[in-house]
Residue frames as a rotation matrix with the C-alpha (Angstrom) as fourth column:
UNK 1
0.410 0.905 0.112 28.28
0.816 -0.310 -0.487 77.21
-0.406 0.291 -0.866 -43.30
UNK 2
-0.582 -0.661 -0.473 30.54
0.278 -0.708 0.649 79.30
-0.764 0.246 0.597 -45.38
UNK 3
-0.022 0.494 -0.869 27.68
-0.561 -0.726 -0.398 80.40
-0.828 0.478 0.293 -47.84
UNK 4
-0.413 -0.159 -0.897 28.58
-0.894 -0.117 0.432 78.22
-0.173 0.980 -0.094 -50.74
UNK 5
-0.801 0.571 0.183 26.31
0.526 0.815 -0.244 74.38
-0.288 -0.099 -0.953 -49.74
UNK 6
-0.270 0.924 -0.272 22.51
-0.077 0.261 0.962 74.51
0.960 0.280 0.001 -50.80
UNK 7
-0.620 0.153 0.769 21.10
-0.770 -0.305 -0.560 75.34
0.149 -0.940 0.307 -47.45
UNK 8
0.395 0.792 0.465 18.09
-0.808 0.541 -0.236 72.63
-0.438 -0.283 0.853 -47.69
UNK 9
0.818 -0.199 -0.539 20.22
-0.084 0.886 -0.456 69.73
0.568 0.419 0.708 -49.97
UNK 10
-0.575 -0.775 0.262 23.08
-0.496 0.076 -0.865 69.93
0.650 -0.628 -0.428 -47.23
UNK 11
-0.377 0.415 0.828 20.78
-0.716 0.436 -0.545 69.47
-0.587 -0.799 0.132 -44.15
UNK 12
0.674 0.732 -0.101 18.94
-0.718 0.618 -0.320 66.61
-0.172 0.288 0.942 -46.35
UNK 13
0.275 -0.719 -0.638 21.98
-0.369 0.534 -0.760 65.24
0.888 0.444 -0.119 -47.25
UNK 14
-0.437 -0.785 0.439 23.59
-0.501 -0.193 -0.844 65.58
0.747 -0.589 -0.309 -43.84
UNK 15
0.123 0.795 0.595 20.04
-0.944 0.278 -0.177 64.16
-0.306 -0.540 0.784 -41.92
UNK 16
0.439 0.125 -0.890 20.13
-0.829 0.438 -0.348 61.22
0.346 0.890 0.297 -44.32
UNK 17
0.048 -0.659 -0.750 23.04
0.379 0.707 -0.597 59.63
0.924 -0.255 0.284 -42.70
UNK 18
-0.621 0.355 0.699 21.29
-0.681 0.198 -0.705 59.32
-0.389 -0.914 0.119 -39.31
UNK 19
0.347 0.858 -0.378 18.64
-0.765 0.492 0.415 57.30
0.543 0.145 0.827 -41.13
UNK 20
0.394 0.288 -0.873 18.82
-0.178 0.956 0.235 54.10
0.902 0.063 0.428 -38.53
UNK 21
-0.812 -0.584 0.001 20.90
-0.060 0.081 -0.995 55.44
0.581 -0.808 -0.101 -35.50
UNK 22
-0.089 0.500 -0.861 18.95
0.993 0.111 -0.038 54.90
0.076 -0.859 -0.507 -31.93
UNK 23
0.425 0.423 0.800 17.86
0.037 -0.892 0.451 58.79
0.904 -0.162 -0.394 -31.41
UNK 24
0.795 0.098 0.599 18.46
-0.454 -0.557 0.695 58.59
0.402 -0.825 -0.399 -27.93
UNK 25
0.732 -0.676 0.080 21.43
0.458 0.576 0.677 56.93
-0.504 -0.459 0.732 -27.57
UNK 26
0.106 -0.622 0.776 23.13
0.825 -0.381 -0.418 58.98
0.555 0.684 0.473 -30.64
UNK 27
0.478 0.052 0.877 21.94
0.186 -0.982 -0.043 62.15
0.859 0.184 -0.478 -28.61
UNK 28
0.947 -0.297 0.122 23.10
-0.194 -0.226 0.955 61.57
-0.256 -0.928 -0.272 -25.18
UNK 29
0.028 -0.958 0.284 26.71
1.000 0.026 -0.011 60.94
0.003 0.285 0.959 -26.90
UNK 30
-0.087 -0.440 0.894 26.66
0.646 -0.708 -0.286 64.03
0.759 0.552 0.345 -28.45
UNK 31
0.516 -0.052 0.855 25.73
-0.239 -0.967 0.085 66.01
0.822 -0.248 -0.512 -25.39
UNK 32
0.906 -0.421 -0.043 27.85
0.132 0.184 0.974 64.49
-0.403 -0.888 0.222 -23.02
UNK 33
-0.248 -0.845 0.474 30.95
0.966 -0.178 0.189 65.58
-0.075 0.505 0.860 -25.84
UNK 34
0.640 0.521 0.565 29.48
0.714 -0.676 -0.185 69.06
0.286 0.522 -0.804 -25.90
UNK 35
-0.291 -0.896 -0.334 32.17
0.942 -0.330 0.065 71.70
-0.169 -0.296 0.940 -25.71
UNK 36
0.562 0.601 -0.569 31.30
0.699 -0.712 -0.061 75.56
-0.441 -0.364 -0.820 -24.52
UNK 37
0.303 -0.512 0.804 32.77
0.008 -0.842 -0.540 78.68
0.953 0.170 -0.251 -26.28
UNK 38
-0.429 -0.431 -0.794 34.99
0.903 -0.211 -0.374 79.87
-0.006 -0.877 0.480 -23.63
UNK 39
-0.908 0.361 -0.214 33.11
-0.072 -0.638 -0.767 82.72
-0.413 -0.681 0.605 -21.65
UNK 40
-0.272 0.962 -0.001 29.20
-0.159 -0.044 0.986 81.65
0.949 0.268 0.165 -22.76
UNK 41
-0.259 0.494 -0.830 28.33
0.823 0.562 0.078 81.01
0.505 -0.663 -0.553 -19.53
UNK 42
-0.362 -0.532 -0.765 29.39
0.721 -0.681 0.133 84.24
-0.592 -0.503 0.630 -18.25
UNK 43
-0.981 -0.097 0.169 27.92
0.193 -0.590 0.784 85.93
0.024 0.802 0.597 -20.88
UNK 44
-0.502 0.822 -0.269 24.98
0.219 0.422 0.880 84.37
0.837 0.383 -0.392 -20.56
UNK 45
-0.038 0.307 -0.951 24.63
0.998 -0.042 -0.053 84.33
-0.056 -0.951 -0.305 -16.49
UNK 46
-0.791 -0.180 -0.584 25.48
0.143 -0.984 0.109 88.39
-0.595 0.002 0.804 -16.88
UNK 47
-0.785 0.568 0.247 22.83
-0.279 -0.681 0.677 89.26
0.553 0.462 0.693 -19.36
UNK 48
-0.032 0.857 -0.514 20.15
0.733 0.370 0.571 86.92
0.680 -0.358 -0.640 -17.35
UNK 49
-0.394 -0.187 -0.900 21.34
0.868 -0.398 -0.297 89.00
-0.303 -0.898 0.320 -14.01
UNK 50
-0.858 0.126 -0.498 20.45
0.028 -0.956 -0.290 92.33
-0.513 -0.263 0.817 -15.70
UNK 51
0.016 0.994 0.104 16.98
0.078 0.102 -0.992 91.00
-0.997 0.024 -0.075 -17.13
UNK 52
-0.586 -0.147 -0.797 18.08
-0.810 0.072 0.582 90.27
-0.028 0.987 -0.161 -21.01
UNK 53
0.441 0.510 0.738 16.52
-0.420 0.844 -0.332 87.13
-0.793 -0.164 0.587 -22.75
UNK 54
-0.320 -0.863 -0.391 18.73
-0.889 0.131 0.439 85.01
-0.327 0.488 -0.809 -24.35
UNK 55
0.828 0.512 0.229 18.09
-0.266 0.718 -0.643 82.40
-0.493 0.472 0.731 -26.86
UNK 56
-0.381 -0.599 0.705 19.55
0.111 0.727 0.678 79.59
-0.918 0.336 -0.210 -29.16
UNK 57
0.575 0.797 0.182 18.37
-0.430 0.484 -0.762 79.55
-0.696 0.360 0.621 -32.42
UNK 58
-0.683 -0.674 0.281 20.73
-0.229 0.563 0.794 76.86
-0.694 0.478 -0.539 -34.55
UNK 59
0.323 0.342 -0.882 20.19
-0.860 0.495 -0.123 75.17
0.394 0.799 0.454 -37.64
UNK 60
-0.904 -0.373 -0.209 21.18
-0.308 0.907 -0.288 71.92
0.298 -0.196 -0.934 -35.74
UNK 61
-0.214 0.856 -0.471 18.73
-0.009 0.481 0.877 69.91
0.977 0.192 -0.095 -33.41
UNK 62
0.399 0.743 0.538 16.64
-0.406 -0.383 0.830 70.43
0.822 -0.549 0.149 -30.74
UNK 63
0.808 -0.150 -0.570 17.87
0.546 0.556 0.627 67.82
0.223 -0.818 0.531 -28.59
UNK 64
-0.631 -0.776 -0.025 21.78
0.737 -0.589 -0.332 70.07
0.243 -0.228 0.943 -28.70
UNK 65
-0.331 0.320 0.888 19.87
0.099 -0.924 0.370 73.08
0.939 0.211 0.274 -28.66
UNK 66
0.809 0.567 0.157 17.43
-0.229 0.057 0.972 72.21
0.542 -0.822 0.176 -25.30
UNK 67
-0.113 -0.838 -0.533 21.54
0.988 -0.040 -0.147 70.58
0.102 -0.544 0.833 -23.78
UNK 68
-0.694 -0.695 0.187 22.99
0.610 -0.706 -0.361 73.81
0.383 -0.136 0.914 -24.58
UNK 69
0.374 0.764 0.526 19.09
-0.143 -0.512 0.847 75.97
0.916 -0.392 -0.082 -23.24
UNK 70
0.825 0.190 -0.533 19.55
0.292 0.662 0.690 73.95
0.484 -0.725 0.491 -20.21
UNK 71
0.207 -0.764 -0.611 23.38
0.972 0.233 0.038 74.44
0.114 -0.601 0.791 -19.10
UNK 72
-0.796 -0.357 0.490 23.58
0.341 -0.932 -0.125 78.41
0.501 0.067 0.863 -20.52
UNK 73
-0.389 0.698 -0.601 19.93
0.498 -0.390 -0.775 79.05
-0.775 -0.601 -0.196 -18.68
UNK 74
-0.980 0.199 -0.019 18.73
-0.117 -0.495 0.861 80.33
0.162 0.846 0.508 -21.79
UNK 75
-0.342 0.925 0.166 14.88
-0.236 0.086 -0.968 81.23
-0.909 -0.370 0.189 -22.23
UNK 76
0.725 0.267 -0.635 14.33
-0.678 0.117 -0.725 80.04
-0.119 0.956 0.266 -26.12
UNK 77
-0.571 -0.563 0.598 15.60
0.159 0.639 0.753 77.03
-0.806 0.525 -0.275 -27.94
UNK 78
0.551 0.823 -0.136 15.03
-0.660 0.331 -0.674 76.66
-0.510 0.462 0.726 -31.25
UNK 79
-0.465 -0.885 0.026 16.44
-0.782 0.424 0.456 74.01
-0.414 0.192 -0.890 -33.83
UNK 80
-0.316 0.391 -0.864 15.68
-0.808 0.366 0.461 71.56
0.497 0.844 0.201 -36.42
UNK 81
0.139 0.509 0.850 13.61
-0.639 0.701 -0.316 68.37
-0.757 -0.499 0.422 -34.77
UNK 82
-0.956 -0.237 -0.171 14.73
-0.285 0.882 0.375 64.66
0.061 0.408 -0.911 -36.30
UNK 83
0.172 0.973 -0.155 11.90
-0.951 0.205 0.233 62.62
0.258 0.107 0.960 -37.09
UNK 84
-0.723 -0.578 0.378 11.82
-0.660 0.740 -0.129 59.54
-0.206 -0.343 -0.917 -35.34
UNK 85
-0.109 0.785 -0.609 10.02
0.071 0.618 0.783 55.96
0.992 0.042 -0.123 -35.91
UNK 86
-0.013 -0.063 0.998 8.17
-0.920 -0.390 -0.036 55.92
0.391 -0.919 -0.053 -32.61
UNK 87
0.847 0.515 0.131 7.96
-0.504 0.700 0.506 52.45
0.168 -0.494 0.853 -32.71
UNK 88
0.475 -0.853 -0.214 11.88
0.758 0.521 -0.393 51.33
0.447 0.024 0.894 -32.87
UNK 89
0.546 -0.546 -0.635 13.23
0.638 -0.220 0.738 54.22
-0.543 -0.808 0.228 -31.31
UNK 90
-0.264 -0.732 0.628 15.54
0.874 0.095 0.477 54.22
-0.409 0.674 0.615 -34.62
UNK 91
-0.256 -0.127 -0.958 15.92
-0.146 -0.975 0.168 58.11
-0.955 0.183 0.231 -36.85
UNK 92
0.733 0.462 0.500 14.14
0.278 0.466 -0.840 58.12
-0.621 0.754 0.213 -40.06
UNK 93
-0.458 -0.734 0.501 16.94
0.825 -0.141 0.547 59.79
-0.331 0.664 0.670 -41.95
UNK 94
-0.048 0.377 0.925 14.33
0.401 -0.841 0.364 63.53
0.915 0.388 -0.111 -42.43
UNK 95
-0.937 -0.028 0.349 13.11
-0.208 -0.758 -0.618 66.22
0.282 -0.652 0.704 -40.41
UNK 96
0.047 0.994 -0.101 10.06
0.927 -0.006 0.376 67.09
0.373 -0.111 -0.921 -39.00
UNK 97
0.237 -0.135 -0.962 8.58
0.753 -0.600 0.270 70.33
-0.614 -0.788 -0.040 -38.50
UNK 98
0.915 -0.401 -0.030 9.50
-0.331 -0.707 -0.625 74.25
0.229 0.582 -0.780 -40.30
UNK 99
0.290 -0.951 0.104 13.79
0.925 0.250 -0.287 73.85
0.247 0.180 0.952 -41.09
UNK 100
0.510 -0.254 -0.822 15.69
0.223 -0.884 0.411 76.83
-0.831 -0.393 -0.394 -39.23
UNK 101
0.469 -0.528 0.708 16.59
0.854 0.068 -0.516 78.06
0.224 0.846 0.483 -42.42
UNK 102
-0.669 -0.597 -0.442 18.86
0.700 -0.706 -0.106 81.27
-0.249 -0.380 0.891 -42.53
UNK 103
-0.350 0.846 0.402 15.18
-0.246 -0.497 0.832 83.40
0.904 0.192 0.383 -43.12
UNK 104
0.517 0.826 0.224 13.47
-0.091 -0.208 0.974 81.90
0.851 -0.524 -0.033 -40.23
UNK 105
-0.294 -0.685 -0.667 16.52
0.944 -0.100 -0.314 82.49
0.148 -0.722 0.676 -37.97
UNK 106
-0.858 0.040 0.512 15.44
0.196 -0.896 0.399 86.08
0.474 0.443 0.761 -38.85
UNK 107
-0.203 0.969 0.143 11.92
-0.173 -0.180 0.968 85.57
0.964 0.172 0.204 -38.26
UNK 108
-0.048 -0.365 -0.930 12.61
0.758 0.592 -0.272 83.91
0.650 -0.718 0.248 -34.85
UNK 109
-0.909 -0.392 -0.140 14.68
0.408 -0.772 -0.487 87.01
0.083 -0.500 0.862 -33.63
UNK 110
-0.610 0.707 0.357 11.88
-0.472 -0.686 0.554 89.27
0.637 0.169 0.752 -35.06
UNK 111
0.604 0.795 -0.067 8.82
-0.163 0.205 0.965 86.81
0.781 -0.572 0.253 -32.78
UNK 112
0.073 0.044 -0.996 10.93
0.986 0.149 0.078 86.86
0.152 -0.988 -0.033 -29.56
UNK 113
-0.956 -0.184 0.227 11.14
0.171 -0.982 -0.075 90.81
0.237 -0.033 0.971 -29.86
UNK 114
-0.367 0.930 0.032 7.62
-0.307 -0.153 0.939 90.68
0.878 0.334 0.341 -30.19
UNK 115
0.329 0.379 -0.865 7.00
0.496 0.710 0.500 88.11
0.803 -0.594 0.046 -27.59
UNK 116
-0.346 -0.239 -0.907 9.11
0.898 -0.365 -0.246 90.29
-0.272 -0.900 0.341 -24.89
UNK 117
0.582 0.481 -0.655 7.64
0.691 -0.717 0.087 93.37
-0.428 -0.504 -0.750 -25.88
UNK 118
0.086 -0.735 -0.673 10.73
-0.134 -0.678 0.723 95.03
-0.987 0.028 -0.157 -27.73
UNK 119
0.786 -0.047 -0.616 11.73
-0.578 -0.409 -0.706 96.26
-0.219 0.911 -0.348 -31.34
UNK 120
0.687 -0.726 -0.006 14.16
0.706 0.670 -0.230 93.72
0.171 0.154 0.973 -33.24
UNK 121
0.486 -0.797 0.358 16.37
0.318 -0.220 -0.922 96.72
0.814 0.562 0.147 -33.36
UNK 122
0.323 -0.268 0.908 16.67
-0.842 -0.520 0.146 96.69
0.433 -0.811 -0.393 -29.76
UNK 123
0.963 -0.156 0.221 17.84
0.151 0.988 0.040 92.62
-0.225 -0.005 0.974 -30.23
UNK 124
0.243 -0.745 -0.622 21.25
-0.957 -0.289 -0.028 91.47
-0.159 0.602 -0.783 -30.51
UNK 125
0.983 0.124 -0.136 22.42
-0.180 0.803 -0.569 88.77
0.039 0.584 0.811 -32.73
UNK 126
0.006 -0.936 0.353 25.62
-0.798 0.208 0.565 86.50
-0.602 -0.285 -0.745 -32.40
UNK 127
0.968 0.243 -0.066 26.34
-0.216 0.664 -0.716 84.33
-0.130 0.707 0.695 -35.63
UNK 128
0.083 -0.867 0.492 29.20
-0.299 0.449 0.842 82.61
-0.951 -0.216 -0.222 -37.36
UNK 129
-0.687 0.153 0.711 27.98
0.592 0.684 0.425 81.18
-0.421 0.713 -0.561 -40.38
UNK 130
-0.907 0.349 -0.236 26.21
-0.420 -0.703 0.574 82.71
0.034 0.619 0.784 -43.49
UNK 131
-0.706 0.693 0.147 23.33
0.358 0.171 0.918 81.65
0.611 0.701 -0.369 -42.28
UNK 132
-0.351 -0.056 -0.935 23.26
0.929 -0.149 -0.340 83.37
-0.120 -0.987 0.104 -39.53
UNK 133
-0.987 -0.150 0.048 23.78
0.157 -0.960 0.233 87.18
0.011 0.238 0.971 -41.76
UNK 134
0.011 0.987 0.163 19.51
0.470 -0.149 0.870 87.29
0.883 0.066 -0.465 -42.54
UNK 135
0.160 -0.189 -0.969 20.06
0.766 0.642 0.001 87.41
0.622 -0.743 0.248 -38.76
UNK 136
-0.272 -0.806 -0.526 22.84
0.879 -0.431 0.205 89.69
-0.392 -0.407 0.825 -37.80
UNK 137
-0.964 -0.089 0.251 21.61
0.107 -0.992 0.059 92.41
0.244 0.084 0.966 -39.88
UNK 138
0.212 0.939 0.271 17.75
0.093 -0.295 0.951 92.41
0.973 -0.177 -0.150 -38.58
UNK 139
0.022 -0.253 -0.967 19.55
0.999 0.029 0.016 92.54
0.024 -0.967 0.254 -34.80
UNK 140
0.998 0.012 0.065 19.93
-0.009 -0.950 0.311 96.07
0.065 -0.311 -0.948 -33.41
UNK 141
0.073 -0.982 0.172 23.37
-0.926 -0.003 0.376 94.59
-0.369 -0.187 -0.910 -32.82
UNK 142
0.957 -0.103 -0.271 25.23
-0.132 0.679 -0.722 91.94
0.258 0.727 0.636 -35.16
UNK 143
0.091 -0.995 0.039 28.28
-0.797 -0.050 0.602 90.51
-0.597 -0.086 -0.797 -34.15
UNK 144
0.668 -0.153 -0.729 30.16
-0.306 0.836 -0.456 87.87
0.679 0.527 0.511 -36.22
UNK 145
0.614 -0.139 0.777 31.49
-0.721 0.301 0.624 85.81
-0.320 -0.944 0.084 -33.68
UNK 146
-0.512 -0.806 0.299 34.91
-0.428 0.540 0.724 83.90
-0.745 0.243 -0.622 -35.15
UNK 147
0.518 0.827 -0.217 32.62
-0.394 0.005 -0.919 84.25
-0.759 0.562 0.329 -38.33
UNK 148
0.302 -0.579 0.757 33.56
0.812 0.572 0.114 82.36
-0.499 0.581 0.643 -41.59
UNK 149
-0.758 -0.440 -0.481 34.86
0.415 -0.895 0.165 84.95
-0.503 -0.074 0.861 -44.11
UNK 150
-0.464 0.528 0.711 31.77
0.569 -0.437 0.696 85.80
0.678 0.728 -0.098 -46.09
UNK 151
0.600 0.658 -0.456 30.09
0.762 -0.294 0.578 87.19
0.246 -0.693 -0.677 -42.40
UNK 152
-0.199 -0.480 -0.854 32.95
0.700 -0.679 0.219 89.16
-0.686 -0.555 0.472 -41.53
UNK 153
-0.685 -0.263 0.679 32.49
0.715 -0.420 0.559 90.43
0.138 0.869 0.476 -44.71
UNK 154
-0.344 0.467 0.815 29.40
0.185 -0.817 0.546 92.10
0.921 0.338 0.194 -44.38
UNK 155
0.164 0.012 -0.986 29.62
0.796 0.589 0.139 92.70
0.583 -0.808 0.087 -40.49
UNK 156
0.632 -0.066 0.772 29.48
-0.216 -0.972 0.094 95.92
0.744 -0.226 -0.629 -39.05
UNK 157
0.171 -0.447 0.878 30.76
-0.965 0.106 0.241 94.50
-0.201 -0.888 -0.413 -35.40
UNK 158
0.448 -0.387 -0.806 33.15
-0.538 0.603 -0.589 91.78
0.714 0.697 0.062 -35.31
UNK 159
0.671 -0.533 0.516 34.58
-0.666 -0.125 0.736 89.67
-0.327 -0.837 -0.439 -32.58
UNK 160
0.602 -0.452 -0.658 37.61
-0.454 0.484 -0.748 87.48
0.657 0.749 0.086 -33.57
UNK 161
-0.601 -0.797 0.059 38.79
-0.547 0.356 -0.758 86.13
0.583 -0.487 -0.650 -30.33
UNK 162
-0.491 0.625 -0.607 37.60
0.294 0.775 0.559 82.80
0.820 0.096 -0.564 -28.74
UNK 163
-0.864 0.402 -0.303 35.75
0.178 -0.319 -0.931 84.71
-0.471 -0.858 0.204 -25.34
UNK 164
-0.312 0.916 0.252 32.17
0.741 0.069 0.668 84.80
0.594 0.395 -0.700 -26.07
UNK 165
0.184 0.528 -0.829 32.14
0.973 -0.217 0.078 87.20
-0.139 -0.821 -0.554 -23.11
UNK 166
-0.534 -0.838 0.110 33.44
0.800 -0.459 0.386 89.84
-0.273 0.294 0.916 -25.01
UNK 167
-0.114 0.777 0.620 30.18
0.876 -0.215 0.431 90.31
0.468 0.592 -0.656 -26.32
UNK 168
0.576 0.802 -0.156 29.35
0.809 -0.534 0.246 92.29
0.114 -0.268 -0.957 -23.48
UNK 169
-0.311 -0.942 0.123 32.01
0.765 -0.171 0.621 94.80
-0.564 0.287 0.774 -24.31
UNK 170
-0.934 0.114 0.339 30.26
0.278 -0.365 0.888 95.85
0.225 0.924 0.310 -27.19
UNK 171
0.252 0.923 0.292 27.02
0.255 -0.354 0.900 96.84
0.934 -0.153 -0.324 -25.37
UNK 172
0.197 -0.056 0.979 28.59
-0.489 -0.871 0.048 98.77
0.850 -0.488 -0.199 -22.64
UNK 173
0.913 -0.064 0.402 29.47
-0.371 0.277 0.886 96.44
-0.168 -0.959 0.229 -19.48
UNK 174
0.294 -0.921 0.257 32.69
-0.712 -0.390 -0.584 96.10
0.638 -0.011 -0.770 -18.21
């Protein structure tokens, strides 16, 4: 997601060629290959401990998204939903549903602020990808997080080393 794909003719493209896999047999591959940033857990278990809420919100799919909700304790998934036939089992090759585009990643942040009660600019955001930046700059805190180079670019707070726990560094905990 380096800024330079068609944000909606990528994912169409990229959805496309699922058209006929088994849904649930494609997904339980992929999350039984899922691989953690080194120190999200930690990151994650530490903000939960002092009463943060911590979300996913990807431009992938729900089923990774609800894996990765599920092992980091997270209180929010969000994430693009496949459309399955319900009667084969079998991916139609589209979506279904609003597309996490790199706007309603934005909008997201902005309704769980709302939803807990707090000002986005008391939110922080952890991206990688230019579609993430909508994002990173409506956060109280933005970090690019081993970001491609167009994010670092316009990144106030940067982290460039693979420890996701660094994060908490950058908001005071030690």
């Amino acid at each position: 997601m380096r800024g330079e794909l068609d944000f909606f003719g990528s994912l169409k493209s990229r959805v496309a060629l699922l058209k006929g896999h088994n849904a649930e047999e494609l997904f339980a591959k992929v999350k039984a290959n899922l691989i953690f940033t080194p120190g999200a857990k930690k990151l994650c278990t530490c903000l939960k401990r002092l009463g943060f809420k911590t979300a996913v919100i990807s431009g992938g799919f729900l089923p990774v998204a609800q894996e990765v909700q599920k092992y980091l304790g997270l209180d929010y998934a969000f994430a693009n939903t496949l459309e399955v036939d319900e009667t084969t089992g079998l991916l139609t090759g589209k979506t279904s549903g609003p597309v996490v585009t790199p706007q309603r990643k934005r909008q997201l942040l902005a309704t769980i602020a709302n939803v807990e009660g707090c000002e986005i600019q008391q939110t922080i955001a952890v991206g990688d990808g230019a579609n993430d930046i909508p994002m990173l700059h409506a956060a109280g805190l933005g970090i690019a997080f081993c970001a491609k180079p167009k994010v670092q670019e316009v990144s106030r707070f940067r982290i460039n080393q693979m420890d996701l726990s660094t994060v908490l560094f950058l908001i005071g905990i030690s």
